[in-house]
C-alpha positions in Angstrom: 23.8 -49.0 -13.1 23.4 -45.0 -14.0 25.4 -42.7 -12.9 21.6 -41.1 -12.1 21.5 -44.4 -9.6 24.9 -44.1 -8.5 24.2 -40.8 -7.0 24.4 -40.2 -2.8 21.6 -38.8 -0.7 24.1 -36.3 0.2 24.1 -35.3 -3.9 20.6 -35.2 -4.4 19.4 -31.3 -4.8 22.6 -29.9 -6.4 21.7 -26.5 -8.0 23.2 -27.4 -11.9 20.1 -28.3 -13.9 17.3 -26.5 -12.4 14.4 -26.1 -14.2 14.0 -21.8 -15.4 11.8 -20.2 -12.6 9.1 -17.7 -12.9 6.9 -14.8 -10.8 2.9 -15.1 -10.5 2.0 -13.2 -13.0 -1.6 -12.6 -12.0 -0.2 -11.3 -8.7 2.5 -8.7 -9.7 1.0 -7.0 -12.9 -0.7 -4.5 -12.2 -1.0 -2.2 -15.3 -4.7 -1.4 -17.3 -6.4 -4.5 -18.3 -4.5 -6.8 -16.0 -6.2 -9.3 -13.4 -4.9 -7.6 -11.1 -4.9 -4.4 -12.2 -8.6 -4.4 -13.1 -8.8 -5.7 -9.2 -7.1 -2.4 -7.8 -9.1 -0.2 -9.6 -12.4 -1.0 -8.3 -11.2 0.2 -5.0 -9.9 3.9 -3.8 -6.3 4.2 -3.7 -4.3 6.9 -1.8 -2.1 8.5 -4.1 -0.5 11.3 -2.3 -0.2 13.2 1.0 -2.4 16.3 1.2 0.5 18.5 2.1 2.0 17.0 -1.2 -0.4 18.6 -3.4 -0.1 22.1 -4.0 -0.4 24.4 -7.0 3.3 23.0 -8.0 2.2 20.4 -10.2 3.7 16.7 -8.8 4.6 13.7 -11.1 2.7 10.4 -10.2 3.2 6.7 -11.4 0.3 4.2 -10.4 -0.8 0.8 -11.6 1.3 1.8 -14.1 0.0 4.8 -15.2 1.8 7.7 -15.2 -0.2 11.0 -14.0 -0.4 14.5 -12.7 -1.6 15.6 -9.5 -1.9 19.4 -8.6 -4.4 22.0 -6.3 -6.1 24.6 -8.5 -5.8 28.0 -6.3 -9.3 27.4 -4.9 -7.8 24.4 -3.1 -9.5 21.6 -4.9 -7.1 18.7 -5.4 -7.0 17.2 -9.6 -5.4 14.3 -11.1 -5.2 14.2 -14.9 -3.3 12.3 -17.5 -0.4 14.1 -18.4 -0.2 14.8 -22.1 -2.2 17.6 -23.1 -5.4 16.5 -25.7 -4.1 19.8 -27.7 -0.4 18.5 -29.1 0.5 15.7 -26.5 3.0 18.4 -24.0 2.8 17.6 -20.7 1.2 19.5 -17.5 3.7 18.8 -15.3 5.4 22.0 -17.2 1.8 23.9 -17.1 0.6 26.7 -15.0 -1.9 26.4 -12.1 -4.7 29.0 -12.3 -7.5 29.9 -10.2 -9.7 27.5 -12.1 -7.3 24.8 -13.2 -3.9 24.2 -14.8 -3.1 25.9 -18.0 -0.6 23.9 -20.9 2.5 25.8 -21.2 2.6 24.9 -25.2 -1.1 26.5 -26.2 -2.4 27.7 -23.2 -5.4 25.2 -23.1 -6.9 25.2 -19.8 -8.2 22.4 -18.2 -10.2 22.0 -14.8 -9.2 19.4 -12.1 -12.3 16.9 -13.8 -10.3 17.8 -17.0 -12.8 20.0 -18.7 -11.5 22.6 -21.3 -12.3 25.9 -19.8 -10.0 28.0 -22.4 -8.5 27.7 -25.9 -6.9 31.3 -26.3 -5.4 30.7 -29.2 -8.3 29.5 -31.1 -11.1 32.1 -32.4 -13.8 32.9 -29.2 -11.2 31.2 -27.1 -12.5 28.3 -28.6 -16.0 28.2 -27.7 -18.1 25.9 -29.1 -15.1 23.4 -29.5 -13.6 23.1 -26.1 -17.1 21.9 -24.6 -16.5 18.7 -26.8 -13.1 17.9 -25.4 -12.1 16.5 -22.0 -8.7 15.8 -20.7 -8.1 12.3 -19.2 -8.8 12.4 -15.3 -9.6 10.4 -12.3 -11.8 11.2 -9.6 -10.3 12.1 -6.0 -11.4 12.8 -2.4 -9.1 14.1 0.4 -9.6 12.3 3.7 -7.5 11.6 7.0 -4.7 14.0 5.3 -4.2 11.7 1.8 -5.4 12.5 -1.4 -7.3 9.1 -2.7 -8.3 8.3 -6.2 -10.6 6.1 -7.6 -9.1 4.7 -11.4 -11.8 2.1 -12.3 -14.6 2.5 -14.2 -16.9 5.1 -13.7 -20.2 3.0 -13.0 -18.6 1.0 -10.2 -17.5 3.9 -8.3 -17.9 3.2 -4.7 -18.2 4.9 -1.7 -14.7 6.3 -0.4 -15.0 3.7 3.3 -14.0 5.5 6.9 -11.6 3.2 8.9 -13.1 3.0 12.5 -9.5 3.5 14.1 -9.1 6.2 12.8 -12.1 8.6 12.8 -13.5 10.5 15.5 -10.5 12.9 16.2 -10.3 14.2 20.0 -9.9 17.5 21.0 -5.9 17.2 21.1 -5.4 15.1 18.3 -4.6 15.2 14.4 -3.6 13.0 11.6 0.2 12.3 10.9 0.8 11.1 7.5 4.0 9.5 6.1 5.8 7.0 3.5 7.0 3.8 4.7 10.3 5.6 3.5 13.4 3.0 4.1 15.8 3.9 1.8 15.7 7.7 1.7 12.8 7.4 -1.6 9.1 6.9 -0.7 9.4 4.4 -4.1 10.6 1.0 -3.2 12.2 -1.2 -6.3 10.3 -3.9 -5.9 6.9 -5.4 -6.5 4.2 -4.5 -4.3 3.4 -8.1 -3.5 7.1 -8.5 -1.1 5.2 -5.2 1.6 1.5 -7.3 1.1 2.5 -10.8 2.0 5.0 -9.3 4.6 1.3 -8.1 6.6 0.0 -11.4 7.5 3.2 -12.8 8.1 3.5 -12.9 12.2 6.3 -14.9 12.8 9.7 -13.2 10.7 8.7 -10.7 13.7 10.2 -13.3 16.0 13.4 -14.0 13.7 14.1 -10.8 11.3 12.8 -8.2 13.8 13.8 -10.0 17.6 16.4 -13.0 17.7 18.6 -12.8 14.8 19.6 -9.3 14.9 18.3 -8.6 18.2 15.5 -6.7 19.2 14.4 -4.0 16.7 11.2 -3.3 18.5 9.9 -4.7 21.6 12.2 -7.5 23.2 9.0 -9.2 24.3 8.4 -9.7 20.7 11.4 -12.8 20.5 8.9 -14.5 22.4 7.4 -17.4 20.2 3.7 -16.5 19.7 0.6 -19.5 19.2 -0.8 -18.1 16.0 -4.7 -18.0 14.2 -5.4 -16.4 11.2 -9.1 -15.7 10.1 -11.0 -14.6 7.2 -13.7 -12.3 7.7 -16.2 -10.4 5.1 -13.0 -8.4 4.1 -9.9 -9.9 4.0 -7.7 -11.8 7.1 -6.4 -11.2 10.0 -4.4 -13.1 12.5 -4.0 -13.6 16.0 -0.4 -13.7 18.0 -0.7 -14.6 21.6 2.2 -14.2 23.9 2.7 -14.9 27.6 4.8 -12.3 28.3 7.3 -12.3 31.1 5.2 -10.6 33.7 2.2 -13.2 33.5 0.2 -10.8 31.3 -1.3 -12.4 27.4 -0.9 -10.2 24.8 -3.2 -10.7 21.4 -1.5 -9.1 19.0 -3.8 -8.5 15.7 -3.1 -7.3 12.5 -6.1 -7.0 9.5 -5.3 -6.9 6.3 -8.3 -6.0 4.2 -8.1 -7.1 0.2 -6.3 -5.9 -1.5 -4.3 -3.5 -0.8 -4.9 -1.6 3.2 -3.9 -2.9 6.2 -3.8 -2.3 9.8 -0.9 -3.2 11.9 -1.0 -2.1 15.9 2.3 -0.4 17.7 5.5 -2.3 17.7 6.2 -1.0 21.2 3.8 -2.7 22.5 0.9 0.3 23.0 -2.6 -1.6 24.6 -5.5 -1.1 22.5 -7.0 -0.5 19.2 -4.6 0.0 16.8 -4.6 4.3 15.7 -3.0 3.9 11.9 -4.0 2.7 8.4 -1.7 1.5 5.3 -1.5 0.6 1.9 0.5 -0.6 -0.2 -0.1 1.1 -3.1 1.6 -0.3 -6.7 3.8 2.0 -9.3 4.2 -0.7 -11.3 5.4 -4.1 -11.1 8.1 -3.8 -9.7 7.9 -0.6 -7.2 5.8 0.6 -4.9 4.7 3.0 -2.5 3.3 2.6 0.8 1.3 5.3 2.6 0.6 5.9 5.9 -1.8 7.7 8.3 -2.7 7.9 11.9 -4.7 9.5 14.9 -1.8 11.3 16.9 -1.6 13.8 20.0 -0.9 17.4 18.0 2.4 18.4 17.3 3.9 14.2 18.1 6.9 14.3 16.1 6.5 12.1 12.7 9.0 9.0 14.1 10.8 7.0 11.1 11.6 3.9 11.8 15.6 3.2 13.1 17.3 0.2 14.0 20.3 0.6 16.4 19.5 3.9 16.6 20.0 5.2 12.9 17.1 5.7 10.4 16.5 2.9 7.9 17.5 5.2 4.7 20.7 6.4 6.9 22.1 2.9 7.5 25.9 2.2 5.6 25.6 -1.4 3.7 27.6 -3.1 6.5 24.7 -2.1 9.1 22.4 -3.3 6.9 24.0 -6.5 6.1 24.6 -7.1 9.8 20.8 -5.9 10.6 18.8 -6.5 8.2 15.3 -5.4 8.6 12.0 -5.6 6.2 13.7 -3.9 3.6 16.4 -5.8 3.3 14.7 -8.9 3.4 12.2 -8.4 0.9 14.4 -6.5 -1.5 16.7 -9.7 -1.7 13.7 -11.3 -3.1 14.3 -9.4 -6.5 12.6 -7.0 -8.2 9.8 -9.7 -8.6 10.2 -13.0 -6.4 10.4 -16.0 -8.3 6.9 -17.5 -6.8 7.2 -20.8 -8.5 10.4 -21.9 -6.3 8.7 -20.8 -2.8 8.4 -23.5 -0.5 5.5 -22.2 1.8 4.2 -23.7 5.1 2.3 -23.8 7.9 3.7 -20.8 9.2 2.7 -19.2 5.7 -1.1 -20.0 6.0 -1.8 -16.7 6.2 -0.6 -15.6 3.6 -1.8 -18.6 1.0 -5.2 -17.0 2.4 -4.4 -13.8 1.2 -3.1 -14.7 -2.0 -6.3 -17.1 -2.8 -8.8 -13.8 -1.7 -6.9 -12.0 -4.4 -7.0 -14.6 -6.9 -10.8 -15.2 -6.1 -11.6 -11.7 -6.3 -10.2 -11.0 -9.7 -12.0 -14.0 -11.0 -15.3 -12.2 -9.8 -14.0 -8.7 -11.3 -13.2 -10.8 -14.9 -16.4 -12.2 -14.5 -18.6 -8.7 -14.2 -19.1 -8.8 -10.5 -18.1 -6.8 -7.1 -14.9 -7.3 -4.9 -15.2 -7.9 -1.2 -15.2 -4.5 0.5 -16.7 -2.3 -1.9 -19.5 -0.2 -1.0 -21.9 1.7 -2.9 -24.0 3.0 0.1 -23.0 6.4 1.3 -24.9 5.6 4.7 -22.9 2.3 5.2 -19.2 3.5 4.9 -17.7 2.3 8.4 -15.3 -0.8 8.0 -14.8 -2.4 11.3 -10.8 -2.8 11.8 -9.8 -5.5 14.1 -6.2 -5.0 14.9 -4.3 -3.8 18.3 -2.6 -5.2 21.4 -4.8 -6.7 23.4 -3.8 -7.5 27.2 -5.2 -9.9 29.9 -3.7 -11.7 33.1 -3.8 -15.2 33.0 -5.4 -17.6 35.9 -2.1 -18.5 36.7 -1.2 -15.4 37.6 -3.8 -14.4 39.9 
């Protein structure tokens, strides 16, 4: 007999001879040419907070590109590749102007659609020549106080969509933007994908954020909920229906909408449509960003999120090792999570839903065609979001 045969069922899975694991490729790279990549780009991505851009030009990294955003002084917001056309300088050291931002090497001139407006040191400040020449830039469009961008191809420029939840300001109301800022840096070291599957992922709010800590938001949250997750025309959503202690159902739905926005509704509970917007918007492939906005009552303090009373980035590593919350959990993952040793199940369905929509819709990008979501109809721009706490009193309460 072997010693392979000899072995006990209480032997079997020892860790010594594991095969190498790996990350899904297709679903972390993000950079120019990528499957995924090439999938981000087709859709507007917010890269900034308004109140961010001023005539102070600000260093950007997305899908791996690295960038300059700045406001020219007549307010309009540009984002342009960095090295100057002239002799490759950047414009993070140039000057902003009333017109655009000016190179501090040769004083080239650029607008914020990266036309060459002056070339002083060439002969009729270079007339004639700078009309031929265009620096590198990417359209944008300021909306619910972000600056969004648009990095795909120029002939598949949609529509920038309105998000139903969070148009139609009142009278006392006004957008409050923020990071999803957790460790004292709006850039996260990890890979986008650890925020995106953490969306359609209902139940770790029963164990991370309610019975193994505690309750980190609303106790009635360590209540185990019955769970649905749809598709719908652009992306998933799911369902979580508690009975909560005072014979009221609560249906608790969150939409994420491929492949990078999502809606999640208050974690204290709030009734109603949910009042915020996400995204989870890539550096590279392994950080991220994640920006916020929302419909709030003017001058609502702009509330991080705290456990035990202390702000995320403000927790010592004992707190955080006793409490973890999403940031811990998903930055244990690694940099990149090794996808190819995940065990998923049924509590995971959403998320092999989400995945597969991704995976689907870069196959249709590769193969010359349209994402889900897209829209190249100015008069059809309203998406329909479907998340929010939704309350009712059972029969058996009546």
């Amino acid at each position: 007999m072997s010693n392979a045969e000899t072995l006990n069922r209480d032997d079997q899975g020892i860790a010594y001879g594991r095969p190498p694991q790996h990350p899904s490729d297709v679903l972390t790279q993000v950079g120019p040419g990528t499957p995924l990549g090439e999938l981000m780009r087709r859709y507007w991505q917010p890269v900034a907070m308004a109140e961010e851009v001023t005539t102070t030009p600000k260093q950007l990294r997305v899908l791996g590109e690295d960038l300059i955003v700045f406001r020219d002084r007549k307010g309009r917001a540009g984002l342009l590749y960095p090295r100057c056309m002239h002799r490759g300088t950047t414009l993070y050291y140039g000057k902003v102007e009333e017109e655009g931002i000016r190179c501090c090497y040769h004083g080239w001139l650029f607008d914020v659609e990266g036309h060459c407006l002056d070339q002083p040191c060439e002969p009729n400040q270079g007339e004639g020549h700078r009309e031929k020449v265009r620096q590198p830039w990417y359209p944008v469009e300021e909306r619910y106080g972000l600056v969004f961008a648009y990095m795909g191809p120029a002939e598949k420029k949609p529509v920038l969509p309105r998000w139903d939840v969070i148009e139609n300001l009142g009278p006392n109301e006004e957008y409050q933007t923020r990071y999803a800022n957790n460790i004292g840096d709006p850039i996260l070291p990890y890979s986008w994908l650890h925020q995106n599957d953490n969306v359609l992922d209902p139940f770790h709010v029963q164990v991370l954020h309610s019975t193994f800590t505690g309750a980190q938001f609303h106790p009635q949250f360590a209540l185990m909920p019955k769970v649905d997750f749809k598709q719908v025309e652009d992306g998933v959503y799911y369902s979580a229906v508690r009975t909560l202690d005072d014979g009221r159902t609560m249906d608790r739905v969150s939409h994420w909408m491929c492949p990078n926005a999502m809606s999640v509704p208050s974690t204290q509970m709030a009734e109603g449509p949910s009042t915020g917007m996400a995204w989870v918007v890539p550096v590279d492939d392994t950080h991220y960003f994640q920006l916020l906005t929302r419909r709030v009552e003017k001058g609502a303090p702009n509330m991080q999120p705290a456990i035990g009373g202390k702000l995320l980035s403000e927790r010592t590593p004992e707190e955080r090792r006793e409490a973890p919350g999403d940031y811990e959990a998903q930055e244990g993952q690694g940099p990149i999570s090794l996808h190819s040793e995940e065990h998923l199940a049924t509590s995971d369905r959403g998320i092999v839903m989400q995945r597969r929509m991704l995976e689907r819709q870069m196959k249709l990008v590769a193969e010359g065609g349209d994402p889900i979501g897209v829209n190249f109809d100015p008069a059809k721009t309203m998406v329909k979001v479907r998340s929010g706490n939704f309350f009712s009193r059972s029969q058996a309460a009546e």
